[in-house]
Every structure is written in C-alpha cells, then in structure tokens.
N, CA, C and O atoms as a MOPAC input file, in Angstrom:
PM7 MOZYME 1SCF
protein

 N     -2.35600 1   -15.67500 1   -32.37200 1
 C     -1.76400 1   -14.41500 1   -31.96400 1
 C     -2.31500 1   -13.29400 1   -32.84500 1
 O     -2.70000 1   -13.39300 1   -34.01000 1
 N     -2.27100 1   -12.01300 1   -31.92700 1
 C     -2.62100 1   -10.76600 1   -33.12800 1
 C     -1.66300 1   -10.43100 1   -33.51800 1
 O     -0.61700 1   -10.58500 1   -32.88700 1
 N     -1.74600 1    -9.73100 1   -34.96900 1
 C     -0.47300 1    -9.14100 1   -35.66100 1
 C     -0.59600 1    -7.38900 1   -34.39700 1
 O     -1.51300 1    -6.65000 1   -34.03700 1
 N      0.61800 1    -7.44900 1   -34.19900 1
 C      0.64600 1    -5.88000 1   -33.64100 1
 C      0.46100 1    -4.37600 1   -34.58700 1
 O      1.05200 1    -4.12400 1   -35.63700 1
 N     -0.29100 1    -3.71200 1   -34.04500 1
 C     -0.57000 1    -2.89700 1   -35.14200 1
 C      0.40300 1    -1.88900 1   -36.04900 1
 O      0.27700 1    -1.23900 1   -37.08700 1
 N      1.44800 1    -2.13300 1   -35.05800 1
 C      2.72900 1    -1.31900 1   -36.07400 1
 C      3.55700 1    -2.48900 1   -37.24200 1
 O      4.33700 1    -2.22700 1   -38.15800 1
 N      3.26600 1    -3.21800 1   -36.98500 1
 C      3.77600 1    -4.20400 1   -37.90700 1
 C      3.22600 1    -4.93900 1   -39.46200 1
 O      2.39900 1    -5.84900 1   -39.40000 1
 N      3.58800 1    -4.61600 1   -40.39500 1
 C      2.52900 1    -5.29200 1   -41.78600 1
 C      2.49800 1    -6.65700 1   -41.68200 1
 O      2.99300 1    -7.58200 1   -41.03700 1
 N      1.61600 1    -6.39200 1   -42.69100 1
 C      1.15500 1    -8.37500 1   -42.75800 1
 C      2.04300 1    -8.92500 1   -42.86200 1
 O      2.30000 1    -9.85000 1   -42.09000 1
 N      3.11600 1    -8.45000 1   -44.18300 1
 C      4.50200 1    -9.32900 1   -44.78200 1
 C      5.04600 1    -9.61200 1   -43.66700 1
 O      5.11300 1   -10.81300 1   -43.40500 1
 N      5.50800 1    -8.79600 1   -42.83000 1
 C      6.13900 1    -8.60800 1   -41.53500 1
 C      5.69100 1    -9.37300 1   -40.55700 1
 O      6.65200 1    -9.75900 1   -39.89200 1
 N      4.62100 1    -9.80300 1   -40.12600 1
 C      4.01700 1   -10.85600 1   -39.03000 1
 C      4.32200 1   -12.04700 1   -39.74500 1
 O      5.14100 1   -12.87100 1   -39.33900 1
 N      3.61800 1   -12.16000 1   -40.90200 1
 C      4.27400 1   -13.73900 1   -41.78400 1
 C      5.38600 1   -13.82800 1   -41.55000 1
 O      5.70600 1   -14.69600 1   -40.73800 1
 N      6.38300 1   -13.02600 1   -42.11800 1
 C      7.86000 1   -14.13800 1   -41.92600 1
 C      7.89800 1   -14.32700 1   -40.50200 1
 O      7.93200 1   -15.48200 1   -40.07800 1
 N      7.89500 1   -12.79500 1   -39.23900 1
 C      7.87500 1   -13.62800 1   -38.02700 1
 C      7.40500 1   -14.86600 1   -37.94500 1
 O      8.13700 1   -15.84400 1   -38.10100 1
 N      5.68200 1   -14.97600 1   -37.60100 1
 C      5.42500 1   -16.30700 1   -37.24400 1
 C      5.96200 1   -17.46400 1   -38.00500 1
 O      5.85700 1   -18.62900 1   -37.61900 1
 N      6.72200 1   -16.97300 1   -39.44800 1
 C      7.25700 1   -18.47900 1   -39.78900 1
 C      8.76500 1   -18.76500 1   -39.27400 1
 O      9.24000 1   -19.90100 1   -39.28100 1
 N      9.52600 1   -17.53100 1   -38.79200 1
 C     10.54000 1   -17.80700 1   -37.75000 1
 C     10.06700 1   -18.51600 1   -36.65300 1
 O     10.66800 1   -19.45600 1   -36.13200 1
 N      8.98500 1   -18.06900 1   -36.29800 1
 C      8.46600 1   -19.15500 1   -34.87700 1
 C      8.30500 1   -20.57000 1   -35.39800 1
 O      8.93300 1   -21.61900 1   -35.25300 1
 N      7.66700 1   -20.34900 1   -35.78800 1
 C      6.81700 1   -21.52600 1   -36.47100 1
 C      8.44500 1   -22.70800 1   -36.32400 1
 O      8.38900 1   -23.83600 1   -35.83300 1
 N      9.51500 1   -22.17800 1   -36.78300 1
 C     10.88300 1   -23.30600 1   -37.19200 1
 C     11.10800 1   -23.35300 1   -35.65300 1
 O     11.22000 1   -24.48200 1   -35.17500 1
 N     11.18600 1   -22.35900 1   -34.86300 1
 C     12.34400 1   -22.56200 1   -33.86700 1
 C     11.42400 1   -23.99700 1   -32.97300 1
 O     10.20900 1   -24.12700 1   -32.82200 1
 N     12.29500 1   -24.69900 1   -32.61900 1
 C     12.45900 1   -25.78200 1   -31.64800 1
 C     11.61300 1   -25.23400 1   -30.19600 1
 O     11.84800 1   -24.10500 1   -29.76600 1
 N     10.80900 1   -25.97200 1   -29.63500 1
 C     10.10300 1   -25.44500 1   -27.91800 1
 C     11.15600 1   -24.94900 1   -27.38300 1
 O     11.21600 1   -23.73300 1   -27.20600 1
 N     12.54400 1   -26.05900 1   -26.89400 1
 C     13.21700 1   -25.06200 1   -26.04900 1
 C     13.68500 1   -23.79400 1   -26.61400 1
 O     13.72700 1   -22.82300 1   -25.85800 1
 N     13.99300 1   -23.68200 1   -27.66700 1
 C     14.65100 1   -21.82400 1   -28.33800 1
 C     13.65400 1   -21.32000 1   -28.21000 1
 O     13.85800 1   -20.10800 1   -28.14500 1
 N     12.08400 1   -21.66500 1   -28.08500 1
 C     10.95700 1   -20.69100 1   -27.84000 1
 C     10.86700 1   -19.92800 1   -26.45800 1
 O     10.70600 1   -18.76700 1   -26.08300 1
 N     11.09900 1   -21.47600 1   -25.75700 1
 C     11.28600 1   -21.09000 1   -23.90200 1
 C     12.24900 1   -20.20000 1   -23.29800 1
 O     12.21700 1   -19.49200 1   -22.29200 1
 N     13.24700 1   -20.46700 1   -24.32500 1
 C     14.50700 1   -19.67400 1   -24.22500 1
 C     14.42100 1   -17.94800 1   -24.39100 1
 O     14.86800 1   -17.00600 1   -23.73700 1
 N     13.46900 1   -18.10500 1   -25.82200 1
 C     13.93100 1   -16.33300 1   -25.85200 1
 C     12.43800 1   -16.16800 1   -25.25000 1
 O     12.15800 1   -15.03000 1   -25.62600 1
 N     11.38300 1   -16.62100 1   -24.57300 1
 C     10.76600 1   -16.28500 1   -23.73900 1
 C     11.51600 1   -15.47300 1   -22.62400 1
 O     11.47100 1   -14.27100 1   -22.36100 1
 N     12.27100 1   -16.57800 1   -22.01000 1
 C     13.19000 1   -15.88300 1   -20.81700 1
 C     13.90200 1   -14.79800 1   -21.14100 1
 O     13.91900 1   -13.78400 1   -20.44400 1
 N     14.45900 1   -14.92100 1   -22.08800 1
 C     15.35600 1   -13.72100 1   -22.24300 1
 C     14.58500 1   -12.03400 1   -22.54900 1
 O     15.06000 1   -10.89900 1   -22.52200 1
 N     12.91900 1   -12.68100 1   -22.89000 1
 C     12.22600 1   -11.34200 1   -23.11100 1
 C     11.91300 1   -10.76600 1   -21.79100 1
 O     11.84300 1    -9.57100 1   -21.50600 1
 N     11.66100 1   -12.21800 1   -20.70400 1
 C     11.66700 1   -11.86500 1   -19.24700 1
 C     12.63800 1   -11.12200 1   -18.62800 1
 O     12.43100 1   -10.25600 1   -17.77800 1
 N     13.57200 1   -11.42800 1   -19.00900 1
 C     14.61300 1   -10.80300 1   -18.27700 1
 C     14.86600 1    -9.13300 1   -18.64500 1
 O     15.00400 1    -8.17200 1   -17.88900 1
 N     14.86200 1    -9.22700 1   -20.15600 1
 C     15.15000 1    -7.76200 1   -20.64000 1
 C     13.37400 1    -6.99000 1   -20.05900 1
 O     13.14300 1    -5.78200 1   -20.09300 1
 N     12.55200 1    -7.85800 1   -19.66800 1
 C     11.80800 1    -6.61700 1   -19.18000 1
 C     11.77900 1    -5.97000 1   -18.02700 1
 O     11.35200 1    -4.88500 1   -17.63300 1
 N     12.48800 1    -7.14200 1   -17.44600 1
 C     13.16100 1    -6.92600 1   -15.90200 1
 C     14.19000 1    -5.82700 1   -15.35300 1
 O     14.25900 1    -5.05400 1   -14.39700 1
 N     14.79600 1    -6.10600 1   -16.24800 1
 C     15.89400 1    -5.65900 1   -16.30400 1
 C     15.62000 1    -3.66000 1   -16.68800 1
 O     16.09300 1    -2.62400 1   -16.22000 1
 N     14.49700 1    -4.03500 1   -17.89000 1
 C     13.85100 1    -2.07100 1   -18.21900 1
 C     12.85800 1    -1.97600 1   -17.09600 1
 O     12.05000 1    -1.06200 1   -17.25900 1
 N     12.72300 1    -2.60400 1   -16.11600 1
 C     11.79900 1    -2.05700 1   -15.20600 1
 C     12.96500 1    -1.44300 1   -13.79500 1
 O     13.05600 1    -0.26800 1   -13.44000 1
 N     13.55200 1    -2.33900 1   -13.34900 1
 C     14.28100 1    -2.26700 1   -12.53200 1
 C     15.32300 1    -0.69700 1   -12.92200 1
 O     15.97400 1    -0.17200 1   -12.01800 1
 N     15.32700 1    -0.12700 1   -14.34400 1
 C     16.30600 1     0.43000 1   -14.53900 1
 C     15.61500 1     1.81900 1   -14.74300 1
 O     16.28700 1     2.85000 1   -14.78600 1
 N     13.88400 1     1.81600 1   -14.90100 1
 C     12.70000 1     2.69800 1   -14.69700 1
 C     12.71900 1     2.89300 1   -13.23200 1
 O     12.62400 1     4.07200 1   -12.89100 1
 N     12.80900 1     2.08900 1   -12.35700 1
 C     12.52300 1     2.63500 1   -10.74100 1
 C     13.93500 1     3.12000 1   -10.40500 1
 O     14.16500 1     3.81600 1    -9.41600 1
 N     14.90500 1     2.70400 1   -11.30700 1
 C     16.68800 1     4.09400 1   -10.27800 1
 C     16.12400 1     5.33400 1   -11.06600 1
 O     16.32000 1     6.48800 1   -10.68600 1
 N     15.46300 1     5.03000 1   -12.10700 1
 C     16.03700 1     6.55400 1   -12.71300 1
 C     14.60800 1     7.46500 1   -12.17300 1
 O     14.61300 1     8.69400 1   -12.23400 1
 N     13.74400 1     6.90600 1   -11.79500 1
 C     12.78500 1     7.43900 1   -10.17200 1
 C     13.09400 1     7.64800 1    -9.27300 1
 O     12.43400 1     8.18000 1    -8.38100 1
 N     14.42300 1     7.22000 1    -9.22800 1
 C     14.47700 1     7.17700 1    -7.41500 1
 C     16.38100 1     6.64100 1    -7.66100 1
 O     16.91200 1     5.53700 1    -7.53900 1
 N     16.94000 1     7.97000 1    -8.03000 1
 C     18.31100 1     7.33100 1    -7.91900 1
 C     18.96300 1     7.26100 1    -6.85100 1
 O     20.16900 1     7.03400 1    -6.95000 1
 N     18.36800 1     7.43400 1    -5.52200 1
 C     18.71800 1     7.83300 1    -4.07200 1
 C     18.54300 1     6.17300 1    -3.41400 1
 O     18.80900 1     5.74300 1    -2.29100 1
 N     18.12100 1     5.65500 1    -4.33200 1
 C     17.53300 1     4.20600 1    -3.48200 1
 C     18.77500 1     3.33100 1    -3.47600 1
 O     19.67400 1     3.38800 1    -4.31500 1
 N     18.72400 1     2.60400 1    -2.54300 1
 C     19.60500 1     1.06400 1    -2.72700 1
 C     19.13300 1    -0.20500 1    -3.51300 1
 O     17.97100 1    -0.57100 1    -3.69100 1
 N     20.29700 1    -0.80000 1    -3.94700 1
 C     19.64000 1    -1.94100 1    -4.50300 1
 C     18.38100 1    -2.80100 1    -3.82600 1
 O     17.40800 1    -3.26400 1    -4.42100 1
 N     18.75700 1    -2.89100 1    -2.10000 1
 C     17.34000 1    -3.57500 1    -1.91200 1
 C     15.99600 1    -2.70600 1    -2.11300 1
 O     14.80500 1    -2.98200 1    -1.97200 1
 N     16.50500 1    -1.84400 1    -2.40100 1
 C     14.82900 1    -0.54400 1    -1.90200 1
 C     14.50200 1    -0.80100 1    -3.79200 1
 O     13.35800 1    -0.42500 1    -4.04700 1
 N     15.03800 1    -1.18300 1    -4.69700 1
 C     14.92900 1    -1.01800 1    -6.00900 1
 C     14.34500 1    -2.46700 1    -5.99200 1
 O     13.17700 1    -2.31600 1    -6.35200 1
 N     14.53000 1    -3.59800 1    -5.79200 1
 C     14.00600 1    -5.20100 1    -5.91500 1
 C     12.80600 1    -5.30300 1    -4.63200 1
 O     12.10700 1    -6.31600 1    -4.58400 1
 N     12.65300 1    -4.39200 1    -3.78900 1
 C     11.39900 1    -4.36100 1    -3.28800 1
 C     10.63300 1    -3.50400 1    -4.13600 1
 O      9.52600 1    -3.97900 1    -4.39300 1
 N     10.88000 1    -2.34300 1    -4.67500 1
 C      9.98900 1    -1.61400 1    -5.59600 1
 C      9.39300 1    -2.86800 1    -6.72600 1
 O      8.18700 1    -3.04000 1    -6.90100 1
 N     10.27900 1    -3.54600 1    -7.31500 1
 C     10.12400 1    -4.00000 1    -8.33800 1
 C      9.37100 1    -5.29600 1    -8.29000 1
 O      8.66400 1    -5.70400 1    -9.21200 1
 N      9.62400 1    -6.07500 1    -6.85400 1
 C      8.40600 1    -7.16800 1    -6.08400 1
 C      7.24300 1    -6.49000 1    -5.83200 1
 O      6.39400 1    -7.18300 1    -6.39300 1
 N      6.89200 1    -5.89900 1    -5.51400 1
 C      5.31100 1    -5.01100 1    -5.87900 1
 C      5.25000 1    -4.44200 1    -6.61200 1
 O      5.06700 1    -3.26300 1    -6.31000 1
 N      5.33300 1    -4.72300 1    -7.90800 1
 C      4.60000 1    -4.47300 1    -9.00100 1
 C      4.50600 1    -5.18500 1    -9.61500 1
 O      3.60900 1    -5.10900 1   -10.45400 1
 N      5.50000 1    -6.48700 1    -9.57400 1
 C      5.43600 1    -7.79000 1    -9.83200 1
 C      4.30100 1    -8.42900 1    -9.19000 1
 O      3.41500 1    -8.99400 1    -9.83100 1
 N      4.32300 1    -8.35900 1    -8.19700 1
 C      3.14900 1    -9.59600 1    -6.79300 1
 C      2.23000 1    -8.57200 1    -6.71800 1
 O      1.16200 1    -8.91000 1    -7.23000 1
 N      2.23200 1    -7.63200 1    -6.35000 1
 C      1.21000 1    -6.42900 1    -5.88500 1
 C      1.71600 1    -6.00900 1    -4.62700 1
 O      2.76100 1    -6.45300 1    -4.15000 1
 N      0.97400 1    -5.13700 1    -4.06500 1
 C      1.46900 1    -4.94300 1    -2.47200 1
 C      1.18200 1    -5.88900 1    -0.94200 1
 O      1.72700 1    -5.88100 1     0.16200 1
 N      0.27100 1    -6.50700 1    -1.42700 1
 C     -0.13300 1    -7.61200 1    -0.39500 1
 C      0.79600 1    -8.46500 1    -0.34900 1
 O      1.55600 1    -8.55500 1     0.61600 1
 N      0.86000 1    -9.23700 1    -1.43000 1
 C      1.48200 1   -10.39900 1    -1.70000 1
 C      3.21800 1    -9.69400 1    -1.63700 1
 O      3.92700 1   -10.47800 1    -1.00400 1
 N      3.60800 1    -9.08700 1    -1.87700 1
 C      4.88900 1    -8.43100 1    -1.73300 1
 C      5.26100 1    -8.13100 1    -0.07800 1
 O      6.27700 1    -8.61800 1     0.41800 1
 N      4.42400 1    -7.36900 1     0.62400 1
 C      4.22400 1    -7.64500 1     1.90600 1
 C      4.90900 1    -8.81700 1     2.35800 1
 O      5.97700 1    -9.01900 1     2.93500 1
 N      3.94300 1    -9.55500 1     1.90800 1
 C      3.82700 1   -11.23500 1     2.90800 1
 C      4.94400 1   -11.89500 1     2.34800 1
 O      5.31400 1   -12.90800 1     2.94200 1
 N      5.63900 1   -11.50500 1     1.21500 1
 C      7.31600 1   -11.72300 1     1.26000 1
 C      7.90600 1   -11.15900 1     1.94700 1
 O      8.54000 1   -11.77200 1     2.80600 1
 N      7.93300 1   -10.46600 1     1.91300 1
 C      9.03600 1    -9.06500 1     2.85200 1
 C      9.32200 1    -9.90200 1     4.16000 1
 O     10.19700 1   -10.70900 1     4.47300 1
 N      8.33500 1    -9.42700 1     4.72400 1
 C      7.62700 1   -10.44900 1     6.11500 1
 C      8.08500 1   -11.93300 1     6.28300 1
 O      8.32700 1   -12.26000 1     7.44500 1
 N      8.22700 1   -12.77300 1     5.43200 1
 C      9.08600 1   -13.82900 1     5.43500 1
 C     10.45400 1   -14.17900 1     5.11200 1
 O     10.92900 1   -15.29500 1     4.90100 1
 N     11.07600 1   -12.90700 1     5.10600 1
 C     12.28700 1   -13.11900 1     5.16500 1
 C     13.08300 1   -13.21400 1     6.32300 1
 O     12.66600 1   -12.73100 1     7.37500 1
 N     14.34200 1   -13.85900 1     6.25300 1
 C     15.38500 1   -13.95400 1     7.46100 1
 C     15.86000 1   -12.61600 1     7.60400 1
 O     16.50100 1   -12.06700 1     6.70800 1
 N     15.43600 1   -11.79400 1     9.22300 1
 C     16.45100 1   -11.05700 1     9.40500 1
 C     17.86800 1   -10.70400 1     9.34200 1
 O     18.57800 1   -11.65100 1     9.67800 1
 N     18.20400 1   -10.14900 1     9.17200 1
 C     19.90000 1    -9.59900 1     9.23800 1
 C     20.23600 1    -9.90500 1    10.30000 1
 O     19.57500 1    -9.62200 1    11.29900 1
 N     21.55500 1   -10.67800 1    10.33400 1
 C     22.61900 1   -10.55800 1    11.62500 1
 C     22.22300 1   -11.64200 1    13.02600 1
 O     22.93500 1   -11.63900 1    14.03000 1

C-alpha cells in the first residue's frame, strides 16, 4: 500500500500495524462498512443535487455511476413492472 500523502510515516506505521493485528473477517468487515459509508456520502451528494427527486430517481442516479449508463440501463430494463 502507499502511505497517503497527508499522513506521516509515524502515522501509516501504527496504522498498518493496526491492520496488520486485525483478524480477515474485521478486515472484510470494516471494508464493508467503508462501502457503505461511501454509499451512503454519495447517495446523500445526489439529494443535495437534486432535492426534488424521489428515492427511486436517487438509487437510479446512484446505479449509474456505480455500473455506468449502459449497464445501469440493462438493469432498469430488467426489472418487474409495477402493478
């Protein structure tokens, strides 16, 4: 890994030796949880763009930029209609 450039050396050492202890799953774990909190600041970047939108118009914004627009498409497109 690179040290990030706002961060000192001392400062990357003890991190990576926090990594270094934690167990795979607590790694996998706050993996997800970094997933989520980025999810979560993206999803909360497209209301404050667009506070007029609905929740679905906000998780389609947020599936194309995730997938791209093709591949977001060809979800859309496979979903079960309403009703």
């Amino acid at each position: 890994m690179v040290r990030p450039a706002d961060t000192t050396v001392e400062a990357w050492e003890v991190q990576l030796e926090i990594l270094r202890r934690m167990s795979g799953p607590d790694r996998v774990a706050m993996a997800f949880d970094m997933t989520d909190a980025a999810r979560a600041l993206t999803e909360a970047g497209i209301r404050h763009r667009h506070p007029d939108w609905d929740e679905g118009q906000v998780k389609d914004a947020l599936m194309e930029l995730l997938l791209g627009p093709g591949l977001a498409n060809a979800v859309r497109g496979s979903r079960p209609r309403p009703g």
